[in-house]
C-alpha positions as CSV (number, residue, x, y, z in Angstrom):
1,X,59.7,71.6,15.7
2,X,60.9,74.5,13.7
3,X,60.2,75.6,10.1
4,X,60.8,78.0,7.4
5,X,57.8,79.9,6.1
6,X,57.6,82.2,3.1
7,X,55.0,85.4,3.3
8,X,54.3,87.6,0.6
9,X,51.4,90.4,0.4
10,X,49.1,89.8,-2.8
11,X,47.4,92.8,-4.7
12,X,44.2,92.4,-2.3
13,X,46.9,92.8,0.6
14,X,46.0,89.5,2.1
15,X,49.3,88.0,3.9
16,X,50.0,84.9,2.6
17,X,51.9,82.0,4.4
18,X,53.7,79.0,3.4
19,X,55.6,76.2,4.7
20,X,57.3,75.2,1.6
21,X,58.5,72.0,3.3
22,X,55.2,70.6,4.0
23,X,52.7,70.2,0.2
24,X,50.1,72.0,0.1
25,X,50.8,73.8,3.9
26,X,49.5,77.4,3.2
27,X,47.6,79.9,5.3
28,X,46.3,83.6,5.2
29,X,45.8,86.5,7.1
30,X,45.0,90.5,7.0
31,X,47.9,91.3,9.0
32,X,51.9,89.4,8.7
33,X,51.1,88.5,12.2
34,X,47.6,87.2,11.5
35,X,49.3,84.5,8.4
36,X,52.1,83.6,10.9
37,X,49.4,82.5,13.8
38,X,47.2,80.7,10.7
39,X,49.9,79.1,9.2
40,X,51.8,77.6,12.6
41,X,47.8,75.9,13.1
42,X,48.2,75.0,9.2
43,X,51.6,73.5,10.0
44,X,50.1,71.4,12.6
45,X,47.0,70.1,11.3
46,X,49.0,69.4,7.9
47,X,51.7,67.4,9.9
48,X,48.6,65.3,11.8
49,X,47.0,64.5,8.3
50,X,50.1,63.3,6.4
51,X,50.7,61.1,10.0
52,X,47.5,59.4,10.0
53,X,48.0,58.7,6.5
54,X,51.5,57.0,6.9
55,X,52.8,60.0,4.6
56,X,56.4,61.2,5.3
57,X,56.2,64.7,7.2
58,X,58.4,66.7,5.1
59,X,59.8,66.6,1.4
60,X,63.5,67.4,0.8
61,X,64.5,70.6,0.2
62,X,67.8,72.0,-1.7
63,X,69.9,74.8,-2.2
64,X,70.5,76.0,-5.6
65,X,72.6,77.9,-7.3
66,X,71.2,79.5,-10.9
67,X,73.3,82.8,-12.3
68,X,71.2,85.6,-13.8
């Protein structure tokens, strides 16, 4: 399966990763390609847990328009 991730570098310079799909599915590292390797095993462990619990995978996501 594929998915979209977000990473943004905080003030400490920590990577961090997101799946925005998946609630609560985020992940760090010290390097961009450290968060992408912690946040594909966050990804999966997140998607075993909300299995076992009979929770849907995935939330919906949409595309908004908002003019500034």
């Amino acid at each position: 399966m594929k998915f979209l991730i977000t990473i943004l570098q905080d003030e400490d310079g920590m990577f961090i990763a997101e799946c925005p799909v998946i609630p609560g599915c985020v992940s760090q590292g010290k390097t961009e390609k450290e968060a992408i390797a912690n946040i594909q095993e966050a990804i999966k462990e997140c998607l075993e847990v909300r299995a076992e619990k009979g929770m849907p995978l995935t939330v919906i996501t949409r595309e908004v328009e908002v003019s500034v």
